[in-house]
N, C-alpha and C positions, 0 to 999 in steps of 0.2 A: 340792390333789392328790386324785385316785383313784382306787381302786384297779381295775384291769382284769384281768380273768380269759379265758386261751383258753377258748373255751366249743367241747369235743368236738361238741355238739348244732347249732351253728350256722356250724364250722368258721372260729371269726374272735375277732380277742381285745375284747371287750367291758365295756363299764363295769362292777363291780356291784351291782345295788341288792336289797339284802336283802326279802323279802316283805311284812316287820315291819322297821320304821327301829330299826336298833340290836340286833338277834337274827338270829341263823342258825343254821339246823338242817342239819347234816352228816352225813351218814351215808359212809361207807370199807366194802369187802368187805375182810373179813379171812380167816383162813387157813383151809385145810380140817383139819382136825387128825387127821393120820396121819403122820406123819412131824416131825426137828426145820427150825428155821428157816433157811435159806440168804440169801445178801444181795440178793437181788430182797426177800426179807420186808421185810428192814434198811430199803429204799430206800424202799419204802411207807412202812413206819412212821414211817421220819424225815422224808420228804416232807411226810407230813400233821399228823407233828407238828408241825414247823414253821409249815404255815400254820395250824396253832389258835393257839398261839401268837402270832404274828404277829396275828391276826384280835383277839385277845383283847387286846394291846398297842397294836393301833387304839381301843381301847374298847366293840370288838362286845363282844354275851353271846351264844357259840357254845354248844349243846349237839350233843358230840361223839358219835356213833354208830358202832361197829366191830366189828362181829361175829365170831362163832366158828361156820364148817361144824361139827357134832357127830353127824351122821349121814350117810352120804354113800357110796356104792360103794368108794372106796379105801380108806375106816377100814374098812369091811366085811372087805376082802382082808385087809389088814393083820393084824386082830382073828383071820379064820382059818387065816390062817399062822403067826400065833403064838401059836395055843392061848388066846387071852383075849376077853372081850368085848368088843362094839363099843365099850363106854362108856370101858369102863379104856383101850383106846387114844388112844380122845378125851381124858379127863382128862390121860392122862400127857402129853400133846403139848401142850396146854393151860396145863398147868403149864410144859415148857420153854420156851415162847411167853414166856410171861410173865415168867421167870427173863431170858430173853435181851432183851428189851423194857425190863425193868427197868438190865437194865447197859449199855443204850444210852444209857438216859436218857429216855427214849419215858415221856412224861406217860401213865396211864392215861385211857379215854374215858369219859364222862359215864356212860354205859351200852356193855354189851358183853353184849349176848343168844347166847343157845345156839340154834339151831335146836331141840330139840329141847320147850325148854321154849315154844314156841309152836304146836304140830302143829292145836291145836282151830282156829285162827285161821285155820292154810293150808284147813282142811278146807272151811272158810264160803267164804275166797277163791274158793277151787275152785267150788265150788259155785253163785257166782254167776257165774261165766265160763262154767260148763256151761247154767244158767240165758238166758245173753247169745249163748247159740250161737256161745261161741267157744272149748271145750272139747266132748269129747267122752267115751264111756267106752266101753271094748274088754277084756272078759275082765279087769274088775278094776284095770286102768288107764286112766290118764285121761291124755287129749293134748291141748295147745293147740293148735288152727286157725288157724296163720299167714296161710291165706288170706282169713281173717273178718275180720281188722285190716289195715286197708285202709294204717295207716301202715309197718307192719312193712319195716324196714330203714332208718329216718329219721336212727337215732345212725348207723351203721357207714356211712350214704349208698350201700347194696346193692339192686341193684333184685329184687324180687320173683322176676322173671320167670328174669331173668338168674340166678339162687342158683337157681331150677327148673332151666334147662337143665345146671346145671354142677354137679349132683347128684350120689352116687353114688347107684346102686339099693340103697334101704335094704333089709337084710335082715327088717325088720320087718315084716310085712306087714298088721300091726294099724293102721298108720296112713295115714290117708287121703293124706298127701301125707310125704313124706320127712322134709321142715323140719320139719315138727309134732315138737312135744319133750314130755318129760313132766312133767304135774305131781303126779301120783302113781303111785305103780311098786307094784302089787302084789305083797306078799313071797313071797320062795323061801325055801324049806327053810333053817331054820340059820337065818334073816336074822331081824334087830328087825324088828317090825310096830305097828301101831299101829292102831286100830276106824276105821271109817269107814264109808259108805252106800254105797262100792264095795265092801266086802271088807278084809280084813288088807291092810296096808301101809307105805308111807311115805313122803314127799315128794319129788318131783324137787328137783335143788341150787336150780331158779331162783326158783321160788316162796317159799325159804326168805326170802330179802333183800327181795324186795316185801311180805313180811307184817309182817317186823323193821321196816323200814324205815317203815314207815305206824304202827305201833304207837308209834312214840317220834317221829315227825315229822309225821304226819297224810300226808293225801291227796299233798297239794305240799309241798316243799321243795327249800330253796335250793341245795344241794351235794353231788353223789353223785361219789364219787370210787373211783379203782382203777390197775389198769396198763392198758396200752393190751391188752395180752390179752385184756380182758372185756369191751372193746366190742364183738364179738361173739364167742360169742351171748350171753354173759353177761346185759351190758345190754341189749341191745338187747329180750332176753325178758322182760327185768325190767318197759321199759314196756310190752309188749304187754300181759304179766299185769296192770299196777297201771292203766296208761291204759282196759285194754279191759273194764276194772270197774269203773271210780269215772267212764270219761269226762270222766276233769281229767288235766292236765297233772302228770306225774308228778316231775321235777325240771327245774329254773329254768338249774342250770348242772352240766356235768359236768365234770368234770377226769380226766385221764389220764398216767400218767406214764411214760415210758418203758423199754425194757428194760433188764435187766443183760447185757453180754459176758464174759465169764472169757477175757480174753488176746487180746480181739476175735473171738471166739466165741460162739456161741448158748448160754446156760447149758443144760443138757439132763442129762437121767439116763443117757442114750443115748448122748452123749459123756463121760459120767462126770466132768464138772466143776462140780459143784455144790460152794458152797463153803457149808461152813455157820456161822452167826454165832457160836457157840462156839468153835466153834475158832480164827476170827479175832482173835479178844477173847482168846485164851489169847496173840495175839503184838502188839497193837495194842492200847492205850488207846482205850474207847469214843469219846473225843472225839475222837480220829486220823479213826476209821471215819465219825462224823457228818459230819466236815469234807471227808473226801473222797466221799461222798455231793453234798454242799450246793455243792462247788465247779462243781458242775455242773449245769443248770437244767435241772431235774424233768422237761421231756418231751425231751429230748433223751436218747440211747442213753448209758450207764454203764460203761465200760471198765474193768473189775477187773485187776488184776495187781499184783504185790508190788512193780511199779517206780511204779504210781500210788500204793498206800499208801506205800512210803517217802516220794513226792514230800510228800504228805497230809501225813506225819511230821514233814518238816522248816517246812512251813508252821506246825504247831500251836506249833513247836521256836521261831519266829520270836516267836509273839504270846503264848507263855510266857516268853520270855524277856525281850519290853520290861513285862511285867508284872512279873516278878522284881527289874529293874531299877530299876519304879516302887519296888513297894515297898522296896529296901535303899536308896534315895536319900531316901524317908519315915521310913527307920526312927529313931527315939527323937524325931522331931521332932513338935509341939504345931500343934494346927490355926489359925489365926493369929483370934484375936477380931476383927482390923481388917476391916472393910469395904471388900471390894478390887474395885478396876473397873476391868475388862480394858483400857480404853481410854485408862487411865494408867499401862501398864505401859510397861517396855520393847518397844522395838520386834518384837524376837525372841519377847518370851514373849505381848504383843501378837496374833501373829503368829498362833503356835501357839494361843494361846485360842481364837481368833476361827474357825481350822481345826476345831478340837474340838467348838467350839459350832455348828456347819453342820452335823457329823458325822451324827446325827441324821435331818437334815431330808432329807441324800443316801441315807439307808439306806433312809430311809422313802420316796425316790423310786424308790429301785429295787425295791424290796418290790411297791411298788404296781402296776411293772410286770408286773404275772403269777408274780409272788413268786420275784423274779430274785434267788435266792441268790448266785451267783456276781459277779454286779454289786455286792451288797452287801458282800462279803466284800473284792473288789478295794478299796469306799471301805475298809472297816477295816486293811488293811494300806496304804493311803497315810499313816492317822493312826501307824502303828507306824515308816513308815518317817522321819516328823513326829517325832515324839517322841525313837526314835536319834539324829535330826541333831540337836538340842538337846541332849541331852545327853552327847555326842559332843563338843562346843563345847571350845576349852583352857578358854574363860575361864568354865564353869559352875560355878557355885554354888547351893545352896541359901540360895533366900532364901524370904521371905512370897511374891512372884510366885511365882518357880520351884517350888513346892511346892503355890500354886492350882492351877498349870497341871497338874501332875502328878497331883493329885488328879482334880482335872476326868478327866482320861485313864483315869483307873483307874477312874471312876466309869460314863463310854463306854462300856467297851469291856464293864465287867459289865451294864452295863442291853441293851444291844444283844448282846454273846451271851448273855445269856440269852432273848431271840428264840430264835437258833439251836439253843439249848442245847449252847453253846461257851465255856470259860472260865470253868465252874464252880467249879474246882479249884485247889486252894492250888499254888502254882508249886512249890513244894519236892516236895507231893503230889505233881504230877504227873511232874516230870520222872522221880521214883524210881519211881515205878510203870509209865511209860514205859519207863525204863532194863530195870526188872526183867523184861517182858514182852519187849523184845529181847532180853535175853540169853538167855531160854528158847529163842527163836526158832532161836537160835544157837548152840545146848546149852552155853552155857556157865556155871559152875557161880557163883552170887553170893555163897554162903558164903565159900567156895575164893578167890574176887577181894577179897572184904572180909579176907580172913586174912593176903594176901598183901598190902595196902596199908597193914593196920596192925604187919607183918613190917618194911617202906619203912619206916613213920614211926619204929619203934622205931632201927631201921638208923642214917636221919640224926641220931636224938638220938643214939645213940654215937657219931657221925660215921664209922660207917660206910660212904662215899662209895662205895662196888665193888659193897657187896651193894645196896645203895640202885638204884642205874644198873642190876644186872642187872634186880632185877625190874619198873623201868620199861619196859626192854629187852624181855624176857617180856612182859609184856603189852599191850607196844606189837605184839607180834607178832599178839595178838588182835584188835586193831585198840581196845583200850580206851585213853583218853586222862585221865590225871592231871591234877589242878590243883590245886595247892598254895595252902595259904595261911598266915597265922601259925598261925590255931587250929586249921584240920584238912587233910586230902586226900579230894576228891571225884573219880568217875572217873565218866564215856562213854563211851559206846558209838559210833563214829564210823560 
């Protein structure tokens, strides 16, 4: 098997072979830091988590790349609307990046540069592009000459001429042609600046990511990724900068992954449905969010809505539960010394072994296909729905088989979601932390629910059967559902 990547750059899904056998250098645009993170962030982050991961679980040695915008026109606004420096806006956003990154589960990247901390490096950039007569300078700002780069529009597949006719009349009148973008913006009044051989300033956004990106991957490298937004002009300016200075090939493969909708809508500030990852996370176990994320392949459009995250909910609900299952079926049991081989079992656990032991090889075919999450997630719940019908059986027992097999499963389903970064969590964990984040959702109080369940339990030891039944009654009204057992009473959230 392997692995095949849509390649944005050549529009077609392709093999891929690393530059260096067994190493890749990745670099991801990460956020601009003025504001916190909404779930277009989320989907990036878990996207490309995943495929390090994944990459890393192949046996590549990826060094991951993700940057931080920390200078930028919006921080700028931001910083003067609210009385504070550019920087402290950057920091504070920065930080809840990484707060909300952290409680997705989102691995940290090899390196995660600042724009700010590389300005000398853009200044030389610049400077040999102006050197290359493919920059220019105007009153202290500099402009790249899109029509000096003869490949200019190769990612977005835009022709030149046709982006000329279909122009608006730039009001800048500093630049030779409209398209020309900047790669240094002399400062205004109030604004961070920085020395340079044009005057006070500070870097255009696009230059930022071609300086990062060469500093920690060289010239070429294998994987530049983002949302399909940045293929232009993001990218697209990224290689004119990086190709039309070093004259190499600036990335081998590009990935892009597609938008988010809120309700089948465009997310936008402008329709005011921005959803942001805190908040989500205040009604949704990060693993919920990951899952419904991953249930859907990366460049395909992302439909948010609370009917998708429930569905999400009850999926995690499913493959929590046959874990649950695994383990109270192992519980107090000894792992068997004997030497056991699946193809002397019985028929049934036979059966299942031999499903479990494939499991793997099918994950890893769908992986390979352009890191078809959803494909893979479909084999993991065929082995969950495997595993139910065994133990579903009248005539199931724990024995040395039944307990390989069950092991084998429990052992699946952690080595392959932790790919995903699914299934990390102790089933008892999760479900109560699940529970608890619903019921907030649903303002309902959990103290108040635990006071009134061990109200029930006190009730039945008096054989109080009337107050017992109302307050099942009660809070059947809430839609909270009881389950008794000898030793205690647990409740859900239906």
């Amino acid at each position: 098997m392997s692995l095949k990547i849509y390649n944005t750059a050549t529009k077609k899904k392709e093999t891929f072979i690393p530059m260096s056998e067994g190493k890749i250098g990745m670099y991801v645009c990460g956020i601009t830091a003025y504001d916190s993170c909404h779930i277009g962030h989320a989907r990036s982050a878990v996207v490309f988590d995943v495929m390090t991961r994944y990459l890393r679980y192949r046996g590549y040695d990826i060094f991951y790349v993700r940057n931080f915008t920390d200078v930028d026109d919006k921080i700028i606004t931001k910083a003067k609307d609210s009385g504070l420096n550019y920087s402290e806006i950057a920091e504070r956003y920065i930080g809840e990046h990484n707060e909300d990154m952290d409680a997705l589960g989102i691995a940290r990247p090899d390196a995660a540069p600042r724009a700010t901390q590389y300005i000398q490096e853009m200044i030389r950039l610049i400077e040999k592009l102006i050197a290359k007569d493919l920059a220019y300078v105007v009153d202290g700002d500099v402009y790249y000459a899109v029509e000096n780069f003869s490949d200019y529009g190769k990612l977005s597949g835009r022709n030149l001429d046709d982006m000329m006719a279909g122009a608006r009349i730039d009001v800048n009148e500093n630049k030779k042609n409209p398209l020309d973008f900047a790669l240094w913006k002399a400062s205004k009044e109030g604004e961070p600046w920085w020395e340079s051989p044009w005057g006070q300033g500070r870097p255009g956004w696009h230059i930022e990511c071609s300086v990062m990106s060469q500093k920690y991957l060289g010239d070429t490298f294998d994987i530049h990724g983002g949302g399909e937004d940045l293929i232009f002009p993001h990218h697209e300016n990224e290689i004119a900068q990086s190709e039309g200075a070093t004259g190499k090939t600036f990335v081998r493969y590009w990935i892009h992954h597609g938008f988010v909708r809120i309700n089948r809508e465009k997310m936008s500030k402008s329709l005011k449905n921005i959803m942001n990852v805190r908040d989500i996370l205040k009604h949704y176990h990060p693993e919920i969010v990951r899952f419904f994320i991953l249930q859907t392949h990366y460049k395909s459009p992302l439909d948010f809505s609370d009917e998708a995250l429930a569905e999400a909910r009850r999926g995690m609900e499913r493959f929590y539960t046959a874990l649950k299952s695994i383990q109270d079926a192992l519980k107090g049991s000894e792992e068997s010394q004997i030497a056991l081989n699946f193809e002397d079992f019985a028929p049934e656990n036979q059966d299942a072994a031999d499903n479990l032991s494939q499991l793997p090889d099918r994950f890893v075919e769908a992986m390979d296909d352009d890191f078809n999450t959803a494909k893979a997630i479909g084999h993991l719940f065929d082995a969950v729905r495997l595993i139910n019908s065994l133990m579903a059986d009248r005539d199931y027992r724990l024995t040395d088989e039944t307990a390989a097999v069950l092991r084998l499963a429990e052992k699946t389903f952690r080595d392959l979601g932790e790919v995903l970064g699914l299934f990390l969590d102790d089933p008892d964990q999760y479900f109560l932390s699940d529970r608890n984040r619903e019921a907030e959702k649903r303002d309902l109080n959990v103290e108040e629910i635990d006071r009134l369940v061990e109200e029930r339990r006190s009730a039945r030891v008096a054989k109080n059967w009337q107050r017992a039944d109302e307050i099942r009654d009660l809070l059947a009204e809430k839609q909270i559902v009881l389950k008794d057992t000898p030793q205690s009473t647990t409740w859900k959230i239906e």
